[in-house]
N, C-alpha and C positions, 0 to 999 in steps of 0.2 A: 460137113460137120464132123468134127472126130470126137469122141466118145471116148473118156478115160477113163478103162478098164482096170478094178482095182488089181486084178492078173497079168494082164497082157500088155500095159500101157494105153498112150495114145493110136487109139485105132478108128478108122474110117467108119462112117454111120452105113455103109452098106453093108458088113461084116454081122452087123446086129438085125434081128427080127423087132416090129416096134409092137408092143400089148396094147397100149394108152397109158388110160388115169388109173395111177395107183392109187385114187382113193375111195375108189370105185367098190363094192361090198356085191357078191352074186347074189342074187333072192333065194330063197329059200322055194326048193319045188314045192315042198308039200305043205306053204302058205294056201287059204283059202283064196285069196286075190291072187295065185302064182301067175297067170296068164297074164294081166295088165302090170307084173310087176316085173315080167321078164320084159316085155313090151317096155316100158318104159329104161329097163336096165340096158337094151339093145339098141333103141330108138332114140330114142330124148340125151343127148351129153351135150353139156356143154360146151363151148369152146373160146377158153379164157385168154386174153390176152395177157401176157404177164407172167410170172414165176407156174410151173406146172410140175407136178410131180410124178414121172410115166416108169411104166414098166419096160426095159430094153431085156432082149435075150441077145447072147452072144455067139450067135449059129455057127460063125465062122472062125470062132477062137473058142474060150475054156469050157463054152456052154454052161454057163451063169447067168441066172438072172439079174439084174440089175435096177435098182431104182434111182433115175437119174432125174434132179433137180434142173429142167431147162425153161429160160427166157424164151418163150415163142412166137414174141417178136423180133429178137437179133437171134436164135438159137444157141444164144453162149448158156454153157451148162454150168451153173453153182458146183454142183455135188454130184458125186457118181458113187454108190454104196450097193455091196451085196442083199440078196434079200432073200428071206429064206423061202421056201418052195410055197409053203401055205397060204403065201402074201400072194406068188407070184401065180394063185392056179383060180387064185378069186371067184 
């Protein structure tokens, strides 16, 4: 799979580190439920067939993160966009 880096080009998916689901939201520690809500935040994900929207880091090139639109049943990627640090530390 190559991964179009809005930096670097087209670049092989081993060049990147993969996060997941960028739509993913971390719990908040000092929620009263925080223990079942990181449990479920760790534990329980989906996994959708179809359009997904992941966080890639680019380890081996500009080291940016990236939020990339991919198909994960053919892995063809719609969209490959910067994202900024806040998004990508979830």
């Amino acid at each position: 799979m190559r991964i179009p880096c809005p930096f670097c080009g087209p670049r092989d998916a081993h060049e990147f580190a993969y996060l997941g689901d960028a739509s993913l939201a971390r719990p908040d520690p000092a929620a009263p439920d925080a223990d079942a809500l990181f449990h479920d935040y760790v534990y329980l994900r989906d996994n959708p067939a179809g359009s997904l929207r992941e966080l890639w880091y680019h380890a081996a090139g500009c080291r940016q993160w990236l939020a990339v639109t991919r198909d994960t049943r053919t892995h063809q990627i719609a969209e490959a966009t910067l994202v900024r640090k806040s998004e990508a530390a979830r």
